[in-house]
C-alpha positions in Angstrom: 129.1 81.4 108.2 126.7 84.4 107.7 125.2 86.1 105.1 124.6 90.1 105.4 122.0 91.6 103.7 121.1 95.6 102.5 119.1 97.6 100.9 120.9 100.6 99.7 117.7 102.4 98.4 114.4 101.4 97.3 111.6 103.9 95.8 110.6 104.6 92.1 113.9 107.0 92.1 116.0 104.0 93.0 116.1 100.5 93.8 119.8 98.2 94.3 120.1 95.7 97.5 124.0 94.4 98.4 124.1 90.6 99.8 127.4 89.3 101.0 129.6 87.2 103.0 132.9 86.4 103.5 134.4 86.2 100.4 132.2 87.8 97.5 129.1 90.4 97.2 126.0 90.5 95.1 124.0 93.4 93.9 120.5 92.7 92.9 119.0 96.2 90.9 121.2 99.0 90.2 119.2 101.9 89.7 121.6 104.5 91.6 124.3 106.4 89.9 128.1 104.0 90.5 129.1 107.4 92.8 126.1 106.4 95.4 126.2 102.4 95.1 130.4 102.5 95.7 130.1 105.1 98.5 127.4 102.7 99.8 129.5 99.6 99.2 132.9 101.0 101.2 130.5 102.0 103.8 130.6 98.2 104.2 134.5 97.5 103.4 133.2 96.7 99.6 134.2 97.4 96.4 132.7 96.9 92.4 135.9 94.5 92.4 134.0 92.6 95.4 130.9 91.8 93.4 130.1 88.5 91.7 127.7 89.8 89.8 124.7 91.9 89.3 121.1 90.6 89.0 118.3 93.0 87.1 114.8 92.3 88.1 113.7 93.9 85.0 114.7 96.6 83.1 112.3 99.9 84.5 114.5 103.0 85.0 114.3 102.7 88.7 116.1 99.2 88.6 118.9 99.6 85.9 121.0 102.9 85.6 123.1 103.2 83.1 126.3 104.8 84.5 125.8 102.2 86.8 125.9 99.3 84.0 128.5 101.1 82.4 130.9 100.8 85.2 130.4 97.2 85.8 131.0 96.5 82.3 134.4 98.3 83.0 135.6 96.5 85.9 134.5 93.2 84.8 131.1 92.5 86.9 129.1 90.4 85.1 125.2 91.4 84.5 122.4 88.5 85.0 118.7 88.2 84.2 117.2 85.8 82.3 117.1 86.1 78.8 114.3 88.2 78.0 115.5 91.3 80.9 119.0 91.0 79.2 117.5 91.0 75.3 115.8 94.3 76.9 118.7 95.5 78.0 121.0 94.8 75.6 118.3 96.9 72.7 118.5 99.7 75.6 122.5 99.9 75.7 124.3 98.5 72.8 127.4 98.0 74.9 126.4 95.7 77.0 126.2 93.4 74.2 128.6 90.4 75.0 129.1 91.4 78.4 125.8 89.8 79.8 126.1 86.3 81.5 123.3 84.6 81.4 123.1 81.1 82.0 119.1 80.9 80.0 117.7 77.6 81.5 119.0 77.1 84.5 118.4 80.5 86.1 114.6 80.3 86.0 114.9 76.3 87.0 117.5 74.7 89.0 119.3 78.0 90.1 123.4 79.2 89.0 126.3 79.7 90.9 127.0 83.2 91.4 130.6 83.2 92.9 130.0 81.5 95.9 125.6 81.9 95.6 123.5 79.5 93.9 120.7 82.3 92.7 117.2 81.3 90.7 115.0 83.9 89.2 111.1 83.6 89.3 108.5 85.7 87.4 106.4 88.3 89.1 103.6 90.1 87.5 104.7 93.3 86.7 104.5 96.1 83.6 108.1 95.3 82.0 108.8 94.9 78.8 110.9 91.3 78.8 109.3 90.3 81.7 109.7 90.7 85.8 111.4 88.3 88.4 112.0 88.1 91.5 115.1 85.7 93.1 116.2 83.5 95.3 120.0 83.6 97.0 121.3 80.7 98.5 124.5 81.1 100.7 126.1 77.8 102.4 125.0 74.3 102.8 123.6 71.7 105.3 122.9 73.8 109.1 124.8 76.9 107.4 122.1 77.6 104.4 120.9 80.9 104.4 118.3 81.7 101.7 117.3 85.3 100.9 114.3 86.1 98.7 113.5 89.2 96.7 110.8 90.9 95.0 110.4 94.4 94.8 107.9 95.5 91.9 104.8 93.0 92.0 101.0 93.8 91.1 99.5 90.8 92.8 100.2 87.4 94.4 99.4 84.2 93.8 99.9 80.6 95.2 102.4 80.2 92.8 104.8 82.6 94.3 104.3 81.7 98.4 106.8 78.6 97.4 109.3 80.8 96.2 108.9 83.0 99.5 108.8 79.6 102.1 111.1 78.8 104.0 113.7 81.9 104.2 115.8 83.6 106.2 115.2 86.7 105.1 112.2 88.4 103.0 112.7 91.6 101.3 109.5 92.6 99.3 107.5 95.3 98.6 104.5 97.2 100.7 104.4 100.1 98.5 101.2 102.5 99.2 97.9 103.0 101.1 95.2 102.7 99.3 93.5 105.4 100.2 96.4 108.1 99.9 96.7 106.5 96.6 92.8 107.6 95.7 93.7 110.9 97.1 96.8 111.5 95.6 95.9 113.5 92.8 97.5 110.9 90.4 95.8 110.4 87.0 93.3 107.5 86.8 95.2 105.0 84.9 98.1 105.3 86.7 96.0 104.5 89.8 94.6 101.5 88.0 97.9 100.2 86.9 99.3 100.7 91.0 96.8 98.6 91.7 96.4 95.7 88.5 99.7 95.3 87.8 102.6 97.6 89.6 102.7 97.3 93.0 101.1 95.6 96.3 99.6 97.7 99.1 100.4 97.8 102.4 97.4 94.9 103.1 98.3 93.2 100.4 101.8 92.9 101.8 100.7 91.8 104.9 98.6 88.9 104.0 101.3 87.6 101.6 103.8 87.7 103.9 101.7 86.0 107.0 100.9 83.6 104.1 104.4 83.0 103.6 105.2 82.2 106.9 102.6 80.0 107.7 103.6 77.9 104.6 107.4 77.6 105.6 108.8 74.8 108.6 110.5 78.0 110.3 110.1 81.6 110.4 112.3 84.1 108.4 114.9 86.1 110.9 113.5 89.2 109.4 111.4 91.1 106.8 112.4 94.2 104.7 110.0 96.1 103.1 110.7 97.7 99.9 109.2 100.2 97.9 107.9 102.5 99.8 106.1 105.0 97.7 107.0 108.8 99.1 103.6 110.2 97.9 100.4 107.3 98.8 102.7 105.9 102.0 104.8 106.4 105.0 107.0 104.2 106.5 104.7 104.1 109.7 101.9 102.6 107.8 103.9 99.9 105.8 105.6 98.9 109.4 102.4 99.2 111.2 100.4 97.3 108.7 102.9 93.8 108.5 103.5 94.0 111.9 99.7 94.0 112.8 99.3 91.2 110.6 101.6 89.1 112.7 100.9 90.3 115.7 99.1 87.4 118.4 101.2 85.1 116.1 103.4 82.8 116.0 105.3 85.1 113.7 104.8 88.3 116.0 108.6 88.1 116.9 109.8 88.5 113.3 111.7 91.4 112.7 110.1 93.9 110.0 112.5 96.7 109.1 111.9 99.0 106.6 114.0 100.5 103.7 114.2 104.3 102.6 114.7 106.0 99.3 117.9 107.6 99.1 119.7 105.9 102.0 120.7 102.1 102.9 118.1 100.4 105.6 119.5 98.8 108.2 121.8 95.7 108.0 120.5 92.0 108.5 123.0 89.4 109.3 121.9 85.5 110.0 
């Protein structure tokens, strides 16, 4: 059994990332129009009628778009966050009211089944109103358990969160500027502040938490995604070269980091 992992866009225009195997498909963000994310998903032999369900992170404009939440509602996709993201929501767009699922303990504790995925949210620190969370997927059981962990808007790490990271077989997270082409971006001084307090981790900051990450888990993850990259204070070259660095003369410096790109799906990781 595998599980296939891909990020069909990721950037403060866009954010949604497809998981799937055999039988059912998961999106987790939907913050394209339905055209891009259903072009996206036949590109891959899926459909909106392939999806278990739909996971929001939080409810920023980048992660939730509305034609987008429209159309699941009409084909019968169910939306899941935990209760304060879908309370959001629902205030947001009125007709998503009785179409959430939301199972409000044990999504944030032991986990739900998601079709054939057991899937727990955790909280990140992030600027959303109704709160922030990353999550963890779980596909098969015994020597076929994959995990997949995901969290693409964070201001900072803690201890707390290199548990949630430990121990998976796929990373996706976000390395989202360079400092210093965020001081020289031109970008008003709060906004810079808030980058840095509380919206988003830098390439370094990335780096460590990741190498963190792996030394805290009994095996290696198969690869790394790296999400968010800002189009104005990064490049791809820097996020790449900054991870890679850290785990380079490693144990980890055979790790796979690939990166994801704003308005086009990364490159597809199967373990």
């Amino acid at each position: 059994m595998s599980i296939h992992v891909r990020v069909l866009g990721s950037s403060s225009s866009g954010n949604c990332t497809v998981l799937w195997d055999e039988r059912s498909a998961l999106l987790i963000d939907c913050g394209f129009s339905p055209r891009y994310i259903g072009r996206h998903l036949k590109d891959l032999n899926l459909s909106f009628r392939s999806l278990s369900g739909v996971l929001i992170t939080h409810t920023h404009g980048d992660h939730v778009h509305e034609a987008a939440l429209s159309r699941f509602v009409r084909e019968g996709v169910p939306i899941i966050s935990p209760p304060g993201v879908l309370d959001v929501l629902v205030g947001k767009f009125p007709f998503l009211a009785g179409n959430g699922f939301c199972p409000v303990s044990s999504l944030k504790t032991d986990g739900a089944e998601v079709g054939p995925f057991a899937v727990r949210a955790f909280p990140v620190p992030h600027d959303a109103r109704g709160g922030c969370y990353g999550y963890q997927t779980v596909a098969g059981v015994g020597a076929e358990r994959r995990v997949v962990t995901l969290a693409t808007d964070l201001g900072f790490t803690g201890e707390e969160l290199l548990g949630e990271f430990a121990g998976s077989d796929v990373v996706v997270i976000e390395s989202n500027h360079d400092p210093e082409m965020l001081e020289n971006s031109g970008r008003p001084v709060w906004l810079k502040e808030r980058i840095k307090s509380i919206g988003h981790l830098s390439n370094e900051q990335c780096a460590a938490f990741v190498l963190r990450t792996m030394t805290d888990s009994p095996v290696p993850p198969r690869a790394v995604v790296l999400g968010h990259i800002s189009r104005q204070c990064n490049t791809r070259a820097l996020a790449l070269a900054s991870t890679e660095s850290a785990l380079r003369g490693t144990a980890f410096d055979r790790v796979r980091v690939i990166p994801s790109y704003p308005w086009q799906p990364s490159e597809i990781v199967s373990v």
